[in-house]
N, C-alpha and C positions, 0 to 999 in steps of 0.2 A: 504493500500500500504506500509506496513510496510517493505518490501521484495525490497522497493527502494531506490535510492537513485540520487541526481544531481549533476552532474558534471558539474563544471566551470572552465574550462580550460583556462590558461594563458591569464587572461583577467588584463593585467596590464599596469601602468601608463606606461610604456618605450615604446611599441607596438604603444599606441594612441600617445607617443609624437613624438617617431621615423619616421611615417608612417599614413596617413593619412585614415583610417579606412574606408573601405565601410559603409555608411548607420549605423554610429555610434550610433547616437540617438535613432532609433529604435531597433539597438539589445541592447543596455543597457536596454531600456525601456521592451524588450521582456525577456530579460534576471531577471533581474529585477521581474516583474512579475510571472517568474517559481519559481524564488526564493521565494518571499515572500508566494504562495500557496502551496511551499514546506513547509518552517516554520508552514504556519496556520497546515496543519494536520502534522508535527512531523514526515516529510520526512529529511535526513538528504544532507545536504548542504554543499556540500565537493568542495574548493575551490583547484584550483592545480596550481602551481605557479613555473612556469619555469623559472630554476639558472644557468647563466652563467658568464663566464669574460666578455666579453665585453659590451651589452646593457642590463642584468638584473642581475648583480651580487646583491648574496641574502643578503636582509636588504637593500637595498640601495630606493633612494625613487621611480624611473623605475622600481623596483622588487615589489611595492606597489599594490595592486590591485585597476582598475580605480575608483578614488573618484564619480563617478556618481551609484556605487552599494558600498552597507552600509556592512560591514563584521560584525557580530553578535559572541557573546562570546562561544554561542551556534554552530556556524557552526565552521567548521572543514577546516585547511588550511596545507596542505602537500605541498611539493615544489622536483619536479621531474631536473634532467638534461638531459633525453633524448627525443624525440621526443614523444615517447608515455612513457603515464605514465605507464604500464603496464609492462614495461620494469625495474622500480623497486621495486623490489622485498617484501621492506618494503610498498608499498603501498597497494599492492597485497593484502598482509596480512592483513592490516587494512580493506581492503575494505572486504574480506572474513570473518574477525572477527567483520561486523557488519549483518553479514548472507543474505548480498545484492544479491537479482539473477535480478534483471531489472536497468539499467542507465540510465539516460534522461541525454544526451549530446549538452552541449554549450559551445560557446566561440568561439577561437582564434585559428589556422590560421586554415581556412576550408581545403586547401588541406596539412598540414604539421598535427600538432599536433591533429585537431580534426579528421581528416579522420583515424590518424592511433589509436588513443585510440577507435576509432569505430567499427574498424579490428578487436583490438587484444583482445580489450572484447567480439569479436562475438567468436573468435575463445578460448578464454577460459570459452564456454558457458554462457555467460552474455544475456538475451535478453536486448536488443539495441533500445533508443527512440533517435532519433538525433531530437533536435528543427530545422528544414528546415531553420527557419527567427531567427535560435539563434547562427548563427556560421554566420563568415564573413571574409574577410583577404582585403590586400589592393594593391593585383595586379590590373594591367590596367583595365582588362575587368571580376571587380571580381563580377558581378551579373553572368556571367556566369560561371566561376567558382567553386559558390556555384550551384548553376544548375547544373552544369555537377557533381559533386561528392554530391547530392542530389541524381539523378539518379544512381547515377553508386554503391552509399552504400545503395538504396533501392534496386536495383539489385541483391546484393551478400543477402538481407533477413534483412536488417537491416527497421528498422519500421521507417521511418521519417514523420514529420508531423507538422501541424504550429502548433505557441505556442498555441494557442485559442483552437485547437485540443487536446492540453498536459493537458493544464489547467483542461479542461471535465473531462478529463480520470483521475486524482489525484484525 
């Protein structure tokens, strides 16, 4: 699977301190998981870290990624400021200059930042793994939510699937 790569999308201290995360425990821990059988086979581990003024301005300890996942000298930490990373253009690049054609996508927030980095690498030919149980946000009713744009980006041909499913397939 050298032709992959995972993305962890703005999975940082300000989001958990801000906001009180759906089912936190378990996507760390699932998250977590994709990560570490990413490292064991020498999948690469690209962190993405969303920079703003108000709740993640970059460097600050909110912009940190959550202390419950270990960042490695070995993985890889890009920091985007619009909604989808895809949107700059230096990422692009990096991500094209490591000859990635499949993403396994997790993180933060399921209908904002993961839905749309899910979009916009379908649409710049990327085949798309979205972890089902590896994205989450902290609307009201955010089991559904994740449901409803579970559906609706398996839908438009995006591959989703739980982590345990992921794991197999690496």
């Amino acid at each position: 699977m050298a032709d992959t790569a995972l993305l962890v999308i703005d999975l940082q201290r300000g989001l958990f301190r801000e906001h009180r995360i759906y089912n936190e425990d378990k996507l760390i821990e699932n998250i977590t998981r994709l990560i570490n059988k990413c490292r064991e086979k020498n999948i690469p581990v690209i962190f993405i870290q969303h920079s703003n003024r108000g709740l993640l301005p970059e460097d600050s300890p909110d912009w940190r990624i959550h202390p419950g996942v270990a960042v490695k000298d070995t993985d890889l930490c890009w920091t985007k400021r619009y909604f989808s990373l895809f949107k700059e253009k230096n990422i692009v690049e990096q991500i094209e200059n490591l000859g990635v054609k499949k993403l396994i996508i997790t993180g933060l927030l399921t209908q904002g930042c993961v839905k749309a980095a899910c979009q916009d690498a379908q649409k710049l030919g990327y085949e798309v793994v979205l972890a089902e149980d590896g994205h989450s946000n902290y609307e009201q009713k955010a089991q559904e939510v994740i449901d409803k744009w579970n559906r609706n980006l398996a839908e438009q041909g995006i591959t989703v699937l739980p982590t345990a499913s992921i794991l197999d397939m690496i």
